[in-house]
C-alpha atoms as a printed R data frame, in Angstrom:
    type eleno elety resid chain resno       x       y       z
1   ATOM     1    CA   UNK     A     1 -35.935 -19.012   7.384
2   ATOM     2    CA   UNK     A     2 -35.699 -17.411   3.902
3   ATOM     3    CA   UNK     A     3 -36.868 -19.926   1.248
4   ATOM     4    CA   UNK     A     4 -33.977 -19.960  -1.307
5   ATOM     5    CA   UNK     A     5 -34.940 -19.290  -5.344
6   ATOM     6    CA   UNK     A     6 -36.034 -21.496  -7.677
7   ATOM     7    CA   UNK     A     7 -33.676 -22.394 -10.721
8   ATOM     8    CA   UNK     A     8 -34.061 -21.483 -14.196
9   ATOM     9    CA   UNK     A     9 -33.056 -24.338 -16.414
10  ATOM    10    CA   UNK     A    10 -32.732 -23.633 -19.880
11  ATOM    11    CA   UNK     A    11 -33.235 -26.709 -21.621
12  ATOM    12    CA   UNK     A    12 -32.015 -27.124 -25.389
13  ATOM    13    CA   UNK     A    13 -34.772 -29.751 -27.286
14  ATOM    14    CA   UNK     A    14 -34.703 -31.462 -30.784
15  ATOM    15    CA   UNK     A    15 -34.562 -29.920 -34.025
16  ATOM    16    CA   UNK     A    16 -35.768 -32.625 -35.518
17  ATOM    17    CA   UNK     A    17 -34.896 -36.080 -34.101
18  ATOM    18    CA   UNK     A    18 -36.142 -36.740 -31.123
19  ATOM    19    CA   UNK     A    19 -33.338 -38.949 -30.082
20  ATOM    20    CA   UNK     A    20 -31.229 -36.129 -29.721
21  ATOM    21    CA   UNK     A    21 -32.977 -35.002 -26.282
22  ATOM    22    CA   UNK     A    22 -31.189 -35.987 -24.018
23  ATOM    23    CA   UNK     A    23 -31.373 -37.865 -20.637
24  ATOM    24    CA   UNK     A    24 -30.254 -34.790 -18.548
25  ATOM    25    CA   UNK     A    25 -32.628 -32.700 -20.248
26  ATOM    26    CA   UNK     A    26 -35.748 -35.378 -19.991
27  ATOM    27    CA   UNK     A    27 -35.560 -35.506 -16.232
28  ATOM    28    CA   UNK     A    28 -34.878 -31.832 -15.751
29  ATOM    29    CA   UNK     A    29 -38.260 -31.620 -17.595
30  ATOM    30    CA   UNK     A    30 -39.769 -34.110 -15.555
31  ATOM    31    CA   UNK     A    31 -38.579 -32.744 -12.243
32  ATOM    32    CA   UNK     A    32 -39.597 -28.942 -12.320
33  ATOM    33    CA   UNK     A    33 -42.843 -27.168 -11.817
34  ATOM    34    CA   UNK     A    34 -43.789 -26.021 -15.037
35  ATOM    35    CA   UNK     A    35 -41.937 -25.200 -18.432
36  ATOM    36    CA   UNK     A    36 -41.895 -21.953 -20.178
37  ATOM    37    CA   UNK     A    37 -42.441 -22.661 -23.524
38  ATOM    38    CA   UNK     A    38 -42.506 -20.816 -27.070
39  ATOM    39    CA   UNK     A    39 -45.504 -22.737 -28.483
40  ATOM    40    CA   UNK     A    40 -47.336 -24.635 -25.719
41  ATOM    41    CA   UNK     A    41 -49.166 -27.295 -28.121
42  ATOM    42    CA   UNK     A    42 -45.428 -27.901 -30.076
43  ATOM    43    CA   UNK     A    43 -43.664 -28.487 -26.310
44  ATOM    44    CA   UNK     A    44 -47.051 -30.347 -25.199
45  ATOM    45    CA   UNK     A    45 -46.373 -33.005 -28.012
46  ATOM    46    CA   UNK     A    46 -42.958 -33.501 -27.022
47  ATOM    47    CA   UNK     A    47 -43.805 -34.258 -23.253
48  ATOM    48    CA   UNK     A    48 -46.494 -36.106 -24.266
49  ATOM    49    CA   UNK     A    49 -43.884 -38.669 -26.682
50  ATOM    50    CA   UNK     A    50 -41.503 -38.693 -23.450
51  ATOM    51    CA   UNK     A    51 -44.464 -39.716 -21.142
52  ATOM    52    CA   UNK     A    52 -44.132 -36.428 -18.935
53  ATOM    53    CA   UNK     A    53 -46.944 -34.279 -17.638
54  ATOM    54    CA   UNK     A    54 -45.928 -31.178 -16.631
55  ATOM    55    CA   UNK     A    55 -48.095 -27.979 -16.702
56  ATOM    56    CA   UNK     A    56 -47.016 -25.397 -19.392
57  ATOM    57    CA   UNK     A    57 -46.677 -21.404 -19.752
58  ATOM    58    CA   UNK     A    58 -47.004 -19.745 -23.288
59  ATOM    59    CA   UNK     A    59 -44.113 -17.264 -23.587
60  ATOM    60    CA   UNK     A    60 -43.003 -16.141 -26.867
61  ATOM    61    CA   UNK     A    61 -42.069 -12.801 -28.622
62  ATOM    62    CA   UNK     A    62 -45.001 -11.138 -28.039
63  ATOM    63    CA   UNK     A    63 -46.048 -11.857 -24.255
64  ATOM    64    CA   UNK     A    64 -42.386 -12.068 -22.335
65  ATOM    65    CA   UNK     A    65 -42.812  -8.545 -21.027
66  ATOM    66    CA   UNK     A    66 -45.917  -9.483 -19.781
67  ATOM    67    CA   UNK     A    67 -44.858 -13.179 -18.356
68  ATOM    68    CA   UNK     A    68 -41.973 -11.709 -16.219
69  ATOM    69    CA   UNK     A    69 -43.083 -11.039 -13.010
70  ATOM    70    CA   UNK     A    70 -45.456 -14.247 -12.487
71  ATOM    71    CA   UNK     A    71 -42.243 -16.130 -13.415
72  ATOM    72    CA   UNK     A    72 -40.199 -14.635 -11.349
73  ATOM    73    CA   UNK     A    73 -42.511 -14.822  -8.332
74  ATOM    74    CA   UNK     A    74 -42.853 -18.462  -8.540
75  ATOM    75    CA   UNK     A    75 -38.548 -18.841  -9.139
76  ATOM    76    CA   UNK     A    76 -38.781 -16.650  -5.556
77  ATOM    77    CA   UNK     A    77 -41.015 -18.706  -3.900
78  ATOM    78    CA   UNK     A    78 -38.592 -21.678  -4.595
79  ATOM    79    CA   UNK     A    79 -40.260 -23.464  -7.386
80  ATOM    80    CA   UNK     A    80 -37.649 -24.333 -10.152
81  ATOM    81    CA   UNK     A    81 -38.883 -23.679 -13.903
82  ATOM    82    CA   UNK     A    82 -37.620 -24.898 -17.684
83  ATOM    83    CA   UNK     A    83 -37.834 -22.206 -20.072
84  ATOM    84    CA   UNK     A    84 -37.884 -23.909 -24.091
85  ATOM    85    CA   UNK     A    85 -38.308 -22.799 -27.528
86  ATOM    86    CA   UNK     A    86 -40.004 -24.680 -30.583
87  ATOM    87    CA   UNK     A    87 -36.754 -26.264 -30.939
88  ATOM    88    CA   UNK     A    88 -33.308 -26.436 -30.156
89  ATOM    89    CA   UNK     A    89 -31.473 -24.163 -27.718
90  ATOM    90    CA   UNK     A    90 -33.716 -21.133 -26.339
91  ATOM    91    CA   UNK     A    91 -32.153 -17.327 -27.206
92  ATOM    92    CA   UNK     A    92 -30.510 -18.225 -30.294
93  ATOM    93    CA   UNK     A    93 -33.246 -16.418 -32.647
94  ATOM    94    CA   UNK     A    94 -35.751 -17.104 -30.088
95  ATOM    95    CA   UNK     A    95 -37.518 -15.527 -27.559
96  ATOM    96    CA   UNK     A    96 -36.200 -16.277 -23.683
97  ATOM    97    CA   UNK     A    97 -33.596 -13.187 -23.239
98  ATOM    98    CA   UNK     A    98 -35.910 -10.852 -20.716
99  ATOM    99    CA   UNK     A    99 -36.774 -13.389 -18.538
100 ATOM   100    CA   UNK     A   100 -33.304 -14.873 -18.338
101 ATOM   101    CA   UNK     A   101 -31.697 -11.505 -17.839
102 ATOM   102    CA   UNK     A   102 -34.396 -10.852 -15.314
103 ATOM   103    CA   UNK     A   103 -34.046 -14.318 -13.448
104 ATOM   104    CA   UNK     A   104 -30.615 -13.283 -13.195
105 ATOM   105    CA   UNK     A   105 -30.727  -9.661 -11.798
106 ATOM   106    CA   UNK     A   106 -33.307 -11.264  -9.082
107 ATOM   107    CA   UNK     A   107 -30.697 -13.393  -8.269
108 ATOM   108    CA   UNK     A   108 -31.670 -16.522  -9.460
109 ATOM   109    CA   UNK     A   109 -29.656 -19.405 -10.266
110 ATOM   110    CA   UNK     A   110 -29.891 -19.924 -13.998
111 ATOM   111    CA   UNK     A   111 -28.775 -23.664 -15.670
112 ATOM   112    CA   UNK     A   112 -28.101 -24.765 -19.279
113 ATOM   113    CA   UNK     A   113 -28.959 -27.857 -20.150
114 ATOM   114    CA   UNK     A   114 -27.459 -28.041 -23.078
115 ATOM   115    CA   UNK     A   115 -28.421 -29.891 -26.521
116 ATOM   116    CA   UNK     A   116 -29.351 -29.339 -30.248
117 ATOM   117    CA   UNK     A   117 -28.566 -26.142 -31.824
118 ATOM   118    CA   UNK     A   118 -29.220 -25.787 -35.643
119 ATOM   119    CA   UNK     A   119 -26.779 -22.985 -35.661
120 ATOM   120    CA   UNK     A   120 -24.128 -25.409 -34.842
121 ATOM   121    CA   UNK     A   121 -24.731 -28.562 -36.284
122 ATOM   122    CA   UNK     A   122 -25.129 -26.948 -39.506
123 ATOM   123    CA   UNK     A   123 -21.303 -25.369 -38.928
124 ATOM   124    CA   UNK     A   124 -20.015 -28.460 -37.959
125 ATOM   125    CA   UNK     A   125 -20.765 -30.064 -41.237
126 ATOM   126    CA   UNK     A   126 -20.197 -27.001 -43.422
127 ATOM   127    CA   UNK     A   127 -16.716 -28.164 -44.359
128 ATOM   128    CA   UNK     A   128 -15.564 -24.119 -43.758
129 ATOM   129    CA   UNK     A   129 -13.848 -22.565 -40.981
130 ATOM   130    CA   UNK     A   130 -14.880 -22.640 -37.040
131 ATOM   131    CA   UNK     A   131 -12.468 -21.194 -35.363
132 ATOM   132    CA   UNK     A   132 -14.191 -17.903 -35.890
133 ATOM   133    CA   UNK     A   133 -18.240 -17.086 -37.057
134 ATOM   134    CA   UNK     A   134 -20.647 -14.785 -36.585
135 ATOM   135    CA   UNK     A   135 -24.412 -15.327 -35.936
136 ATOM   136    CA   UNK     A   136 -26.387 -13.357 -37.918
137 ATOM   137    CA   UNK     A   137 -29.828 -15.006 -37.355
138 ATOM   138    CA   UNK     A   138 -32.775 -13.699 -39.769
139 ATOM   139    CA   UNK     A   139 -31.664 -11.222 -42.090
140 ATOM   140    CA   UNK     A   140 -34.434  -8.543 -42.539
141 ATOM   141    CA   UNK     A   141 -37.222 -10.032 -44.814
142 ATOM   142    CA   UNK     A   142 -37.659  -7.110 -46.645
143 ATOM   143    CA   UNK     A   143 -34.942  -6.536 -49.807
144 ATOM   144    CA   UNK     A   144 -33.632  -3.398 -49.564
145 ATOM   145    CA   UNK     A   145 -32.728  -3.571 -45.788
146 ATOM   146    CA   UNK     A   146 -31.812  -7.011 -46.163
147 ATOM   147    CA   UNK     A   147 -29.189  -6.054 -48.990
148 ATOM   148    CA   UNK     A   148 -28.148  -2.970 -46.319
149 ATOM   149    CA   UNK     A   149 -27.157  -5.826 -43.966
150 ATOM   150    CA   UNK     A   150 -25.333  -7.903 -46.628
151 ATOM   151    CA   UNK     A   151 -23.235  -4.507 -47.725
152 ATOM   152    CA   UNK     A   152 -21.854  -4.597 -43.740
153 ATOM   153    CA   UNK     A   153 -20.892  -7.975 -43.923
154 ATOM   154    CA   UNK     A   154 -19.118  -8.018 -47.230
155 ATOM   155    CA   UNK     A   155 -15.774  -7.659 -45.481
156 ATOM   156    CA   UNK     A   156 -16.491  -9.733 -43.071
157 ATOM   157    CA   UNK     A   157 -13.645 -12.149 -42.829
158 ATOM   158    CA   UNK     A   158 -14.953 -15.053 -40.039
159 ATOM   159    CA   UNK     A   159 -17.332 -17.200 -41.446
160 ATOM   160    CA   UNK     A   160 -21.083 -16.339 -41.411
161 ATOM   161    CA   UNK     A   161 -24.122 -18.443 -40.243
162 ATOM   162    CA   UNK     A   162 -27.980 -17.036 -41.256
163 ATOM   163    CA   UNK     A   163 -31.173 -18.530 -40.300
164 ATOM   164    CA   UNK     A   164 -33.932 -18.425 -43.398
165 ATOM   165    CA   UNK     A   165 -37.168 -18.587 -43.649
166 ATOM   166    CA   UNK     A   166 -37.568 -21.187 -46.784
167 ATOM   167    CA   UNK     A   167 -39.869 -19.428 -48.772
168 ATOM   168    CA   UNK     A   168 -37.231 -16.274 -48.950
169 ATOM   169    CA   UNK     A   169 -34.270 -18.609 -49.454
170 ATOM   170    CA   UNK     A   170 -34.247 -17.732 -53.514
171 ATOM   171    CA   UNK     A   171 -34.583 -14.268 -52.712
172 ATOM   172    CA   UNK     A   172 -31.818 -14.601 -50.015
173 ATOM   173    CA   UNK     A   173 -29.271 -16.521 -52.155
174 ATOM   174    CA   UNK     A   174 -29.976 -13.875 -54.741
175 ATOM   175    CA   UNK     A   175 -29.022 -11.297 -52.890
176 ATOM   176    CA   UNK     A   176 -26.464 -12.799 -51.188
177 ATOM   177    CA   UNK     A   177 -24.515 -13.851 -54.264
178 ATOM   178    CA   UNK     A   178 -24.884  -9.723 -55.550
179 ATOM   179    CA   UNK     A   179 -23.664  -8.392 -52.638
180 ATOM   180    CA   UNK     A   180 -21.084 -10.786 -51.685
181 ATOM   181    CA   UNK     A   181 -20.320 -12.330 -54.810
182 ATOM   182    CA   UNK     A   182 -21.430 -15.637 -56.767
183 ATOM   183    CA   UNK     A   183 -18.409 -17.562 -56.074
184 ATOM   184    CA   UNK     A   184 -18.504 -17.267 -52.463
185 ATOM   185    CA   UNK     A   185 -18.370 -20.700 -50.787
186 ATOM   186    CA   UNK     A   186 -21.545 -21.892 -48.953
187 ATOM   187    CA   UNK     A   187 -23.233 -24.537 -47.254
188 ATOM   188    CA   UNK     A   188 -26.736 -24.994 -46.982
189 ATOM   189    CA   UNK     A   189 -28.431 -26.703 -44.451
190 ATOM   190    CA   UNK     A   190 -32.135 -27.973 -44.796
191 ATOM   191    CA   UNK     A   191 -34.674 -29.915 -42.343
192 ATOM   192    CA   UNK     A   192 -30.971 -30.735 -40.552
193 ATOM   193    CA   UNK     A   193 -31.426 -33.934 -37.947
194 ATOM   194    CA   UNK     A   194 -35.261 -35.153 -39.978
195 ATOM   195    CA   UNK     A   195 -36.108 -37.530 -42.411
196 ATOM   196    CA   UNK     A   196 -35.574 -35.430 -45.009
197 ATOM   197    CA   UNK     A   197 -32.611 -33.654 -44.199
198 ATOM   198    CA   UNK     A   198 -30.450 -31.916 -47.186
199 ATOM   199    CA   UNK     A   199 -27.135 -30.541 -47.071
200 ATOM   200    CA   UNK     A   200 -25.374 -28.792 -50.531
201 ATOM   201    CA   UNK     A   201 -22.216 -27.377 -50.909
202 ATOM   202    CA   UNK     A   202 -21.106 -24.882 -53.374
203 ATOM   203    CA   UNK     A   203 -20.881 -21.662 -54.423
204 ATOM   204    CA   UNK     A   204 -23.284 -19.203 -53.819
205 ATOM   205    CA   UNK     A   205 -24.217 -18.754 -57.292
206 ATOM   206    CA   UNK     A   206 -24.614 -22.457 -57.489
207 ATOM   207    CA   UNK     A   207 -26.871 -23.429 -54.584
208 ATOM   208    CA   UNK     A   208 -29.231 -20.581 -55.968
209 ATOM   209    CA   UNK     A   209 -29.484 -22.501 -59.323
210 ATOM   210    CA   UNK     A   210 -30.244 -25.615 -57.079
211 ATOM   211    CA   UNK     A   211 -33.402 -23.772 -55.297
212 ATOM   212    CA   UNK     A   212 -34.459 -22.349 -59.484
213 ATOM   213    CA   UNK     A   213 -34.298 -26.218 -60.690
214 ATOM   214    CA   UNK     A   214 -35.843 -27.999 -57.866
215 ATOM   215    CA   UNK     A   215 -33.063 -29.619 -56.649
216 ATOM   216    CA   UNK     A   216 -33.192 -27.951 -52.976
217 ATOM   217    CA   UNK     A   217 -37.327 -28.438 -51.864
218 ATOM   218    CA   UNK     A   218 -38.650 -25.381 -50.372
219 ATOM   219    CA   UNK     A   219 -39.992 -26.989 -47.501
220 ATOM   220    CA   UNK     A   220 -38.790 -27.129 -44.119
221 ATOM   221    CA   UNK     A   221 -36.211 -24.960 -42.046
222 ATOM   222    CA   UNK     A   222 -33.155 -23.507 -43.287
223 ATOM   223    CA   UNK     A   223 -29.606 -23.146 -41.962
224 ATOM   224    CA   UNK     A   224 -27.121 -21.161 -44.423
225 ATOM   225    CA   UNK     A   225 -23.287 -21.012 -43.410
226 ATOM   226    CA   UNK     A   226 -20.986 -18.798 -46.022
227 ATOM   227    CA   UNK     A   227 -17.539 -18.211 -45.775
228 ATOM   228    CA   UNK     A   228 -15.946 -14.904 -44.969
229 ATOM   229    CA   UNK     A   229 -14.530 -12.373 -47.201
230 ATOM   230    CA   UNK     A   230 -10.873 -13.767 -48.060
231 ATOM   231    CA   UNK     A   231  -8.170 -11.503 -46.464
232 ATOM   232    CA   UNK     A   232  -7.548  -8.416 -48.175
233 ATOM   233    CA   UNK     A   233  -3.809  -7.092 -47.712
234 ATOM   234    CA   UNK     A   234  -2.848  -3.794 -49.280
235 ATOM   235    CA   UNK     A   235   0.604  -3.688 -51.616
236 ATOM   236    CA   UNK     A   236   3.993  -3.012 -49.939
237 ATOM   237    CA   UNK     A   237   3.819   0.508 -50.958
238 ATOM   238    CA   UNK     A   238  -0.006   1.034 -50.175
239 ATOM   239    CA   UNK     A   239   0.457  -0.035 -46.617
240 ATOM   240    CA   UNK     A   240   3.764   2.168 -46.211
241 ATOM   241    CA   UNK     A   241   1.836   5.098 -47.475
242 ATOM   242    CA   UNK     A   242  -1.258   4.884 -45.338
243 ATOM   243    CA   UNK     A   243   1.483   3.995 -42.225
244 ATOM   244    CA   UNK     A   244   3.604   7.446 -43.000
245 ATOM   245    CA   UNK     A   245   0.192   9.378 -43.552
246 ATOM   246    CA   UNK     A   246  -1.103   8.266 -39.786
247 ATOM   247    CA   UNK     A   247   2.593   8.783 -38.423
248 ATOM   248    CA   UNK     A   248   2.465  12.080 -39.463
249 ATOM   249    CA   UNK     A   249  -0.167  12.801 -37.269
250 ATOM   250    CA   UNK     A   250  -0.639  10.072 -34.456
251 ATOM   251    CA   UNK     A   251   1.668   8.723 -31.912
252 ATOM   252    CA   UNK     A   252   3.465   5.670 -32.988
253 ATOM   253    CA   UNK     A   253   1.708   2.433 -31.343
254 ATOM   254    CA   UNK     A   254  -1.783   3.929 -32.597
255 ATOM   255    CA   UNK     A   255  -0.153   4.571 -35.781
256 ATOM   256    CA   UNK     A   256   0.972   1.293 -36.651
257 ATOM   257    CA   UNK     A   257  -2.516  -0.156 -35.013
258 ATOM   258    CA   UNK     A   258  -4.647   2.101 -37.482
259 ATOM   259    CA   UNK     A   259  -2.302   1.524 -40.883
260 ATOM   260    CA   UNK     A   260  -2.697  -3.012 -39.323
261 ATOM   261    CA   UNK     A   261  -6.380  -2.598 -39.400
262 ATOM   262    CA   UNK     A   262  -6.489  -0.547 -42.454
263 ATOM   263    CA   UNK     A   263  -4.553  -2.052 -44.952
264 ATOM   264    CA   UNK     A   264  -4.294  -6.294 -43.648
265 ATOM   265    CA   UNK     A   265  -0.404  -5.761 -43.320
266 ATOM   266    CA   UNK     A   266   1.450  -7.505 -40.572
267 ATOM   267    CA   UNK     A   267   1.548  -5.319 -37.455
268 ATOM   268    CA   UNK     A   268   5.451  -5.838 -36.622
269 ATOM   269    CA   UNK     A   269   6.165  -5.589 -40.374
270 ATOM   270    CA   UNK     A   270   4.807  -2.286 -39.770
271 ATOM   271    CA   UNK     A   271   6.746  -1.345 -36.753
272 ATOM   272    CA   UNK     A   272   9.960  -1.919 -38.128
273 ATOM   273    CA   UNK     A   273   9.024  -0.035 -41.431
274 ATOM   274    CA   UNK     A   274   8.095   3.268 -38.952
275 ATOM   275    CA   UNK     A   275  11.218   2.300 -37.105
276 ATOM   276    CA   UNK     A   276  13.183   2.563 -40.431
277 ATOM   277    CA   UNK     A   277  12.152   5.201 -41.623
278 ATOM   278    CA   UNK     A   278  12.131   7.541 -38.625
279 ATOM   279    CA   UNK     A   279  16.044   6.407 -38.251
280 ATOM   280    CA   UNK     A   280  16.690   7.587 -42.079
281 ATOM   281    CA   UNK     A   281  14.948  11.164 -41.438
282 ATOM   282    CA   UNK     A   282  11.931  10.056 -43.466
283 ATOM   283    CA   UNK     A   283   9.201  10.343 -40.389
284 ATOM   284    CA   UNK     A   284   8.703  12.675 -38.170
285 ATOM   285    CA   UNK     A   285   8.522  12.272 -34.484
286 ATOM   286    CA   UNK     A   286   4.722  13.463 -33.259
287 ATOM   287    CA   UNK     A   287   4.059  13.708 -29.260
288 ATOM   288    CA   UNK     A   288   3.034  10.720 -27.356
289 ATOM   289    CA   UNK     A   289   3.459   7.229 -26.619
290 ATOM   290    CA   UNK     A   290   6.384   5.359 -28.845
291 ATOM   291    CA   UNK     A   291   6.662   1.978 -30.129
């Protein structure tokens, strides 16, 4: 009889507080084989405070390629593992992806046990809109390529969520507030769930002044959540213009689709303007599909 796989539970941990692990997530730990872990002494302190012993497997950025296939043998042979990072949920700007991806093309079962995430606790005390962000993780430590990612985000319009190093954090804010503008609302998020947890909301402009006077520590880790770019919409007669331009050429349901994205104007707003003004003569008729 064919011994069935092993299961891959990824297990979210504290960020902080260990009270937020919880109960689920302290007997999965206690039950499987071994645990998978991003820094082996960090994760051997935590099972030691919850009274587990369970045996432990470095596997971090720079030896996952490497860890794979003993992994993935012992998931075959039926023993169930926990993969962890340093803290909070594994993946989200931490290592875990290959050997999830692989546990999963080997047909393994693969479980979240869910828990602390600093991504989103620091959004859901930001004060600024969740119905749509975008993770952006690290931006690039060095300047220029950092300010090359900023430039693709400036018209961004969901809000935005960056991890940060704290020693860049000035150098962040600074170029955040160039590149997107001083007056864009911000939250930051500091040593979130610990004893000496921070949270500031402002401008961008003004939670850089807070790091220059002392006011923000530059200790601990950093969560940064910034609104997106406010909603651009192109004048009545800018967004008719760019809509008769692509109807000249395009056929009318791509038309109107471009001129939406283009200028911020209401797509039916836009149909009915083609529609008017191919009944008055004013548009042509190109080949293809029509609205």
């Amino acid at each position: 009889m064919t011994q069935p796989p092993g299961v891959l539970f990824v297990v979210a941990t504290p960020i902080g507080n260990l009270g937020d692990l919880s109960a689920r997530a302290r007997d999965t730990l206690a039950a499987v084989g071994a645990v998978a872990a991003e820094d082996t002494r960090r994760t051997g302190q935590l099972l030691s405070r919850m009274g587990l012993q369970v045996p432990l497997i470095s596997l971090h950025e720079h030896n996952e390629m490497a860890r794979l296939a003993p992994l993935l043998e012992r998931l075959a042979a039926g023993e169930s593992l926990a993969l962890v990072s340093d803290a909070g949920t594994p993946l989200i700007s931490d290592p875990g992806y290959l050997l999830v991806r692989a546990a999963l093309q080997a047909g393994c079962r693969v479980v979240p046990i869910p828990g602390a995430c600093a991504a989103i606790a620091a959004l859901s005390v930001a004060g600024l809109p969740t119905d749509r962000f975008v993770f952006e993780g690290f931006l690039p430590a060095k300047q220029q390529a950092r300010r090359g990612r900023l430039e693709v985000l400036v018209a961004e319009p969901r809000t935005l969520v960056f991890y940060e190093a704290v020693h860049r954090l000035p150098a962040m804010l600074a170029d955040l507030a160039d590149v997107l503008g001083g007056a864009r609302e911000a939250t930051l998020c500091r040593e979130l769930t610990k004893l000496h947890e921070q949270v500031l909301h402002g401008s961008l402009t003004s939670l850089l002044e807070a790091t220059a006077s002392g006011e923000v520590t530059l200790k601990g880790e950093c969560v940064l959540v910034v609104a997106g770019s406010p909603a651009r919409r192109a004048d009545a007669g800018e967004a008719r213009r760019v809509l008769s331009l692509l109807a000249a050429e395009l056929p009318p349901r791509q038309a109107v689709t471009l001129a939406a994205a283009i200028t911020g104007e209401r797509r039916n707003l836009l149909k009915d303007w083609l529609h008017e003004a191919r009944r008055s003569g004013e548009a042509d008729d190109p080949p293809g599909d029509q609205e």
